[in-house]
SEMI-113081 format. One line per 2 residues: number of its first residue (from 1); for each residue x, y, z of C-alpha. Coordinates in Angstrom, 1 decimal. Layout:
// residues N
NUM) X,Y,Z | ...
***
This chain:
// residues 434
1) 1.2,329.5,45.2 | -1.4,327.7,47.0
3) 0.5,326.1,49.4 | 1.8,329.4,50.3
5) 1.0,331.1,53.4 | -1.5,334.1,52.7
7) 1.5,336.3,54.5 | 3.6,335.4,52.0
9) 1.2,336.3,49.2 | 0.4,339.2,50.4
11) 4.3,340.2,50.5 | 4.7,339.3,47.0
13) 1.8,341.0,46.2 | 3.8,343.9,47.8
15) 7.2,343.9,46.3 | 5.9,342.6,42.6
17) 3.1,346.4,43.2 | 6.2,348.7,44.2
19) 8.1,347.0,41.5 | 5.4,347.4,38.9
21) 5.0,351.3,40.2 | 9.0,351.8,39.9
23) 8.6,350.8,36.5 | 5.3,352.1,35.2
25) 7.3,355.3,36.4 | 10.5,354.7,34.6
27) 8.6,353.8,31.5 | 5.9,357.0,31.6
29) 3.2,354.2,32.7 | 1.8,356.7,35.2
31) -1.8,356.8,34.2 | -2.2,353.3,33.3
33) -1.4,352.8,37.2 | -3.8,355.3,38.1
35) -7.1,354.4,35.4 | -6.6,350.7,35.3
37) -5.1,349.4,38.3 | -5.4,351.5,41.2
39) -9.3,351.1,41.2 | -8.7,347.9,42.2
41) -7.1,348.7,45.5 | -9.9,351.0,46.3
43) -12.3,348.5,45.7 | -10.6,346.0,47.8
45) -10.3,348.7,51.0 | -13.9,349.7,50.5
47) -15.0,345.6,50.3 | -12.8,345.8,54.2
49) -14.3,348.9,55.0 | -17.9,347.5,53.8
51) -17.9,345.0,56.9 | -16.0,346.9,59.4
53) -19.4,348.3,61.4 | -21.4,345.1,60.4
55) -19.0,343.0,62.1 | -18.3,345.3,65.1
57) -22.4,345.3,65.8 | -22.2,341.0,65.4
59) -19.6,340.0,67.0 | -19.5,342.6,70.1
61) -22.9,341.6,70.6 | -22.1,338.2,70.5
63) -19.2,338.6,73.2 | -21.2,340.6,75.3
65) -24.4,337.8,75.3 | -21.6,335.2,75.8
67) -20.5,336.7,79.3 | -24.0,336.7,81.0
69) -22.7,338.7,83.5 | -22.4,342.8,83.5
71) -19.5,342.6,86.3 | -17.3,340.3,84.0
73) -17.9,343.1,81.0 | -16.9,345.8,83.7
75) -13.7,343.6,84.3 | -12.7,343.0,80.8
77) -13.2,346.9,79.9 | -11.5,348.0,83.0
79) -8.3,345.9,81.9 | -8.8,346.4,78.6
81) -8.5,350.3,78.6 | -5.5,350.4,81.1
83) -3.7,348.1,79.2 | -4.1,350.6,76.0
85) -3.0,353.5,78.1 | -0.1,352.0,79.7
87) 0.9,350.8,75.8 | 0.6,354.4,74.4
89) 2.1,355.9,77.5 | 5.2,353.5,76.5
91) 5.4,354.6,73.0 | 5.0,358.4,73.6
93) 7.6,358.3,75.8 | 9.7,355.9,73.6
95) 9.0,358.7,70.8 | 10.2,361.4,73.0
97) 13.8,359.5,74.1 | 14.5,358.9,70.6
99) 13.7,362.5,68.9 | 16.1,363.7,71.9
101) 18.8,361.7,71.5 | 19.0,362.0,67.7
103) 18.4,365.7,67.2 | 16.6,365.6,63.7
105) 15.5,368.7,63.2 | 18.7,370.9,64.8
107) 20.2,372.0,62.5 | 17.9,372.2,59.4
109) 19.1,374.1,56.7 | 16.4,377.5,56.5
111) 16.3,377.4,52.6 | 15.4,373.6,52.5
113) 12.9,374.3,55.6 | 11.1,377.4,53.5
115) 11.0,375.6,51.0 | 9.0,372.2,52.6
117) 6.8,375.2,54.2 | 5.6,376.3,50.7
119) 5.2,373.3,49.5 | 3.2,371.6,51.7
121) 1.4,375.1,52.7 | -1.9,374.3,51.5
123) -2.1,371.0,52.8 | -1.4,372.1,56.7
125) -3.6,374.7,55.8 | -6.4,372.2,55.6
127) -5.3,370.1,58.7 | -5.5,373.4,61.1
129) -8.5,374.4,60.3 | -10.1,370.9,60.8
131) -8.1,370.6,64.2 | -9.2,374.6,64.9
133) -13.0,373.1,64.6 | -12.1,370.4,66.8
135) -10.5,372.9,69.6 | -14.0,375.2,69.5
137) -15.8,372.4,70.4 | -15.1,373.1,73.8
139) -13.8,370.2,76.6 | -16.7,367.4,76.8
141) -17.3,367.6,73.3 | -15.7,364.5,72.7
143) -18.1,362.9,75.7 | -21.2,364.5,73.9
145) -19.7,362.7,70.6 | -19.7,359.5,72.3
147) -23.9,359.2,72.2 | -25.1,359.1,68.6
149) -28.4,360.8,68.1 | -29.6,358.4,65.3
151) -27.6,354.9,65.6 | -28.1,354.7,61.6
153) -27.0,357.7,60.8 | -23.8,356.6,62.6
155) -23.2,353.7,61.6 | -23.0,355.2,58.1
157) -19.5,355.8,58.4 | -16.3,353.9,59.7
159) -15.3,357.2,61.3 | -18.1,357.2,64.0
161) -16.8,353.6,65.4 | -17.1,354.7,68.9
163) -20.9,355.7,68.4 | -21.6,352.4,67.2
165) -19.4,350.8,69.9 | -21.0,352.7,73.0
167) -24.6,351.8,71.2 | -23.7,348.0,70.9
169) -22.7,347.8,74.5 | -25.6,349.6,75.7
171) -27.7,346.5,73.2 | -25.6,343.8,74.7
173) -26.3,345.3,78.3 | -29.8,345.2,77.8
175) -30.5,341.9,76.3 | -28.6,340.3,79.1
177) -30.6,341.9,81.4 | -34.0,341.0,79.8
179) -35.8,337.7,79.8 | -33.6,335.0,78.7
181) -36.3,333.3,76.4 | -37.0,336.9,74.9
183) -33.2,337.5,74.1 | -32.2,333.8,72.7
185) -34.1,335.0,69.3 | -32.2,338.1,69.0
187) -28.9,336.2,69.9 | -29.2,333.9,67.4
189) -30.0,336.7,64.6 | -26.6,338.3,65.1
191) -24.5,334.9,66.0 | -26.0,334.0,62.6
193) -24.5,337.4,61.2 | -21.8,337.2,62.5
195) -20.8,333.7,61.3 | -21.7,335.3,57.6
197) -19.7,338.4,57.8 | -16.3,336.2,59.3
199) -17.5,334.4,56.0 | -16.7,336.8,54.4
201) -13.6,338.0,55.3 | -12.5,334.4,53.9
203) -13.2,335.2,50.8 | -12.5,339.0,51.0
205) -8.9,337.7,51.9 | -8.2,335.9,48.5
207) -7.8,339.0,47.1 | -5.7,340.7,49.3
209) -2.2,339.6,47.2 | -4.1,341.7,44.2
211) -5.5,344.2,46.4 | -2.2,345.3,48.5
213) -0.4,344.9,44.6 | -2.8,347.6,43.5
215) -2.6,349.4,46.2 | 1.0,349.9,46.4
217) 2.0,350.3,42.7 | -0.6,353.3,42.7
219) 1.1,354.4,45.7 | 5.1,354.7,44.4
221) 3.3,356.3,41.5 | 2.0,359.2,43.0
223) 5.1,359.7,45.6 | 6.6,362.8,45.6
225) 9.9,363.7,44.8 | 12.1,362.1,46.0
227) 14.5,365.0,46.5 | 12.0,366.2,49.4
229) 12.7,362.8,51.2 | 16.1,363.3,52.1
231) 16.1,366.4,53.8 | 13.8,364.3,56.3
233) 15.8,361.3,57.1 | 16.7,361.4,59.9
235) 13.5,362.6,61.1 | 12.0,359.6,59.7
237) 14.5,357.0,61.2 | 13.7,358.5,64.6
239) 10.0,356.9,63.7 | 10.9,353.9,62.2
241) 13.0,353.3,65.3 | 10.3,354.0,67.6
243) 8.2,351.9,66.2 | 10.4,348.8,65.4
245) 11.2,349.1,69.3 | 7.2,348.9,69.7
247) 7.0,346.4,67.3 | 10.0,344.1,67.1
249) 10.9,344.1,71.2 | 7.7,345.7,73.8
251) 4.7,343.6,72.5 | 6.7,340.4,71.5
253) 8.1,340.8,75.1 | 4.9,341.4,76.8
255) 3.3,338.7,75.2 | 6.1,335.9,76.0
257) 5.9,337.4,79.8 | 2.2,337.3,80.1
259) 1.1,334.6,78.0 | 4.3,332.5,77.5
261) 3.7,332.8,73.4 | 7.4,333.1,71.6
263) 7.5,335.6,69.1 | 8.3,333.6,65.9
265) 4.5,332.0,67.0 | 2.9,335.5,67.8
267) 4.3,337.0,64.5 | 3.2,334.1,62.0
269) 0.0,334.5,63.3 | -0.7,338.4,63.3
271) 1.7,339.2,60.2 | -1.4,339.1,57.4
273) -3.1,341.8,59.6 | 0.6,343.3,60.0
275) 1.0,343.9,56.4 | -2.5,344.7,55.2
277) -2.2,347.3,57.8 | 0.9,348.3,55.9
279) -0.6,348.5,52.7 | -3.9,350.3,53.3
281) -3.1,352.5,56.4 | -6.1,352.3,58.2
283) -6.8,350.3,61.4 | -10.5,349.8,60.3
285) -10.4,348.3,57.0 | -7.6,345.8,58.8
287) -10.3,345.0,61.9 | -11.8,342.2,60.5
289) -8.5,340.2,59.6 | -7.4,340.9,63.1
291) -10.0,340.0,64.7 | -9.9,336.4,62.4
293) -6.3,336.4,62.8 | -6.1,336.8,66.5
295) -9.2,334.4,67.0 | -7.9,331.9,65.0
297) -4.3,331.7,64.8 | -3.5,333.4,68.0
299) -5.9,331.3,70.5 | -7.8,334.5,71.9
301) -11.5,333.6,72.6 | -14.1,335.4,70.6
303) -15.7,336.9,73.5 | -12.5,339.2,73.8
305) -11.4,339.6,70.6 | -14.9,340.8,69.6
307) -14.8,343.4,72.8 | -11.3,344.5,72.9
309) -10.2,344.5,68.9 | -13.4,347.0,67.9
311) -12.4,349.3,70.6 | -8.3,349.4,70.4
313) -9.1,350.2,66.7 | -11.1,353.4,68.1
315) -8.7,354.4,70.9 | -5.9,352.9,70.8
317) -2.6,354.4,68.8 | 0.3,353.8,70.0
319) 2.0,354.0,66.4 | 0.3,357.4,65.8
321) 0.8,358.5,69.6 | 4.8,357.7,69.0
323) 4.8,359.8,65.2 | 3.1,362.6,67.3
325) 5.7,363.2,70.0 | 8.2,362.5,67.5
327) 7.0,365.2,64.9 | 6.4,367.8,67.7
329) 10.0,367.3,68.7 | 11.3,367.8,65.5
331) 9.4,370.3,64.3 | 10.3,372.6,67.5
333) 13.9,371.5,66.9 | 13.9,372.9,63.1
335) 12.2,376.2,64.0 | 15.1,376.2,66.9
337) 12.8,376.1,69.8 | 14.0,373.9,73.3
339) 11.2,372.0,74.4 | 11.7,372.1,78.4
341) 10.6,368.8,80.6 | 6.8,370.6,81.5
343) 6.5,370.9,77.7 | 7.5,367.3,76.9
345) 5.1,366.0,79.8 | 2.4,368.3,78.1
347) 3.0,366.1,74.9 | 2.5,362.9,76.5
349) -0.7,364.0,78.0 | -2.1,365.7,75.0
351) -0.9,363.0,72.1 | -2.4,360.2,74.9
353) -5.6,362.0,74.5 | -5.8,363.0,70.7
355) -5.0,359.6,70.0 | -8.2,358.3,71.6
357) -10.1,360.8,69.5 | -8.1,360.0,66.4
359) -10.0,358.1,63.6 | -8.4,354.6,62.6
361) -8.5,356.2,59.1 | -5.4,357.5,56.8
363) -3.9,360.6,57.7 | -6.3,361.3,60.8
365) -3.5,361.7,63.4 | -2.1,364.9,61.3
367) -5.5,366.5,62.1 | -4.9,365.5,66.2
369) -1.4,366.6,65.2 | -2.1,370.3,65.1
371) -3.7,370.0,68.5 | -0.6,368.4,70.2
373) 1.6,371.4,68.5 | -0.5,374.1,70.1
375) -0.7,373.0,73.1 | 3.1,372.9,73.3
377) 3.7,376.6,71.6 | 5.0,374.9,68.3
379) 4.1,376.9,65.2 | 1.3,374.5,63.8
381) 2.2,375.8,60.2 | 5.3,373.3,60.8
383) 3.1,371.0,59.9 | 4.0,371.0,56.1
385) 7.8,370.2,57.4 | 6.7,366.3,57.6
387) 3.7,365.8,55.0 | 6.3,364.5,52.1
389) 7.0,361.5,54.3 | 3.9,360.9,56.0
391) 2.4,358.6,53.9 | 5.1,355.7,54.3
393) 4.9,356.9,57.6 | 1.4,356.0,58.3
395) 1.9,353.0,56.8 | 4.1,351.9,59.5
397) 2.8,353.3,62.5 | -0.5,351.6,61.7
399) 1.2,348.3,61.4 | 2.4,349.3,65.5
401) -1.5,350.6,66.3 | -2.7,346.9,64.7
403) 0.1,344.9,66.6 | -0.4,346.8,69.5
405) -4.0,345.7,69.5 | -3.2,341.8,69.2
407) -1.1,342.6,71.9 | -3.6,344.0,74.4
409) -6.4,341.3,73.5 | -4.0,338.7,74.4
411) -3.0,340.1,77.9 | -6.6,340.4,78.3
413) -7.1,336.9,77.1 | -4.7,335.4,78.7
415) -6.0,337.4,82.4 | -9.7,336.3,82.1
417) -8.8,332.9,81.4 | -9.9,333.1,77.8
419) -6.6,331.9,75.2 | -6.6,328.9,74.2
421) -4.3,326.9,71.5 | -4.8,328.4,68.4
423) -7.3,326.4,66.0 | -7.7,327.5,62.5
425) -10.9,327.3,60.3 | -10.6,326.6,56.5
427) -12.7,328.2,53.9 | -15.2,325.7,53.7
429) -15.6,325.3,57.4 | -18.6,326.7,59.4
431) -18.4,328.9,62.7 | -20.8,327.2,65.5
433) -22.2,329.4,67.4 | -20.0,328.6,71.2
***
């Protein structure tokens, strides 16, 4: 086992959890699962989620020092957001071709739809109203959400990422603009902190064959029926197609075009992050092994992968972006609505923009969901049509938003000159500051 890859522990920690959940529920071991083991999944997210905004503030301050120069920031976040527009653009409309094509929801039997309505009710209930608060804000609510008021209270929770982003870049701005001498001290402070906090990730990462084990043996536990999943198949496969189109052909294709990487090379290297996102569903918690992973085993200089990782785990979602245009589809389709080509070019623009506002947390992109169904004349209370599947769900299309972020920091790499051959640090090595 410890010559083993940590990829490869971390799938047997996969199989041997859903295994152990099959069983505990064959055997009436349900509780046991949920008292004794599952606590230890949570604790391993939270130890992820602990260091999320700790190494955001580090290590984007760090890249931004690096640069000296506020016109090569401007470039790098110019190409950096196009890159995750054009990316989600791709999967929307990838989402969209598919759903069409397939037809999952024509069709429907009523009595099977009813009866998904009832018993998911409550739970779009919830969603609506959070997405109905959302909607009231009014239009530049999400630009007035962008400037923290107090930079500690937001940085007391994953879910304000791009408060702590926009106040970081604002930090690094200003202490490359200030006296050099004044600045070093300050530098070295957070190159210091961040060379702890990648620290621990190392270690953090021992655990994560337990962790994901945990994880998904609580998981199969507390599945639904699953008589519920098969009236949703197809729907489902229209997903899982997207996104293995996303995953398994556009970014291994983009990266061998633009930076000449094969794919067996590009996937060995990302496929930790890959199935941690998998396991835990959010893109935050997975941050810092992408960012180590990328770094390290994927040859992206830290001054990128400290800019552009932080922020395409805020904006971009091109796994949740495709499940969006995929769900309205079929949701229209099973109330026997025909969406025309206005309406489907509505989605694209609305699921492009509630993606950016969707937090890299489980379940978020049902909330930003609701918006994309009104603004396309959808009944929003089809909503509880999809929630028995959306958990597996999620877990894929966050493995596509976590790939799609590799992705994008090595086009950016690779066009400000900063990829080099991958070099990877063991746990007893030290980070020098560059």
């Amino acid at each position: 086992m410890k010559n083993l890859g940590l990829h490869w522990k971390i799938l047997i920690g996969m199989v041997a959890g859903i295994a152990f959940g099959v069983a505990a529920n064959q055997f009436g071991w349900g509780d046991l699962v949920k008292d004794w083991i599952k606590p230890f999944g949570t604790i391993f997210i939270n130890s992820l989620k602990l260091i999320a905004i700790p190494l955001i503030v580090a290590s984007l301050i760090k890249g931004i020092t690096d640069l000296k120069d506020i016109s090569k920031l401007s470039a790098m976040g110019g190409r950096t957001i196009a890159i995750y527009i054009g990316t989600t653009v791709l999967a929307i409309v990838i989402g969209l071709g598919i759903v069409n094509l397939v037809g999952p929801g024509r069709g429907l039997d009523e009595a099977t739809r009813d009866n998904l309505l009832n018993d998911f009710a409550a739970d779009a209930g919830k969603r609506i109203m959070a997405a109905e608060q959302q909607r009231e804000a009014g239009p530049l609510q999400a630009l007035v959400d962008l400037v923290p008021e107090n930079i500690v209270g937001a940085a007391t929770s994953n879910g304000n990422m791009l408060q702590v982003i926009f106040f970081v870049i604002c930090f690094g701005i200003g202490l490359i603009l200030i006296d050099p001498k004044k600045a070093q001290p300050v530098k070295d402070f957070f190159d210091g902190v961040n060379e702890v906090v990648l620290k621990l990730i190392d270690l953090i990462m021992i655990a994560a064959p337990y962790g994901v084990f945990a994880l998904l043996a609580a998981l199969v536990v507390e599945s639904p029926s699953a008589d519920l999943f098969y009236a949703l198949i197809k729907y489902s496969l229209c997903v899982l197609a997207g996104l293995g189109l996303m995953i398994g052909v556009v970014y291994p294709v983009l990266v061998k075009v633009f930076t000449g990487m094969g794919p067996g090379t590009f996937f060995n290297g990302i496929s930790p992050a890959q199935l941690l996102a998998f396991s835990t569903s959010s893109s935050a918690a997975t941050l810092p092994v992408t960012m180590e992973r990328v770094e390290e085993h994927l040859g992206v200089d830290e001054e990128v992968t400290s800019f552009v990782l932080p922020i395409g785990a805020t904006i971009n979602m091109d796994g949740t972006s495709l499940y969006q245009a995929v769900a309205a589809v079929f949701i229209a389709q099973a109330y026997g609505m025909d969406l025309d080509l206005m309406t489907q070019l509505g989605i694209i623009t609305t699921a492009l923009a509630a993606s950016i506002g969707s937090a890299a947390v489980p379940g978020a992109g049902m909330v930003m969901l609701v918006i994309v169904l009104g603004q396309a004349g959808i009944p929003e209370a089809g909503l509880a049509l999809i929630f028995a599947v959306d958990r597996p769900l999620d877990m894929c299309r966050t493995v596509a938003n976590v790939t799609g972020d590799a992705t994008v920091a090595m086009l950016v790499g690779k066009s400000v000159g900063k990829l080099n051959e991958p070099h990877e640090r063991k746990l007893d090595d030290h980070y020098p500051a560059k």
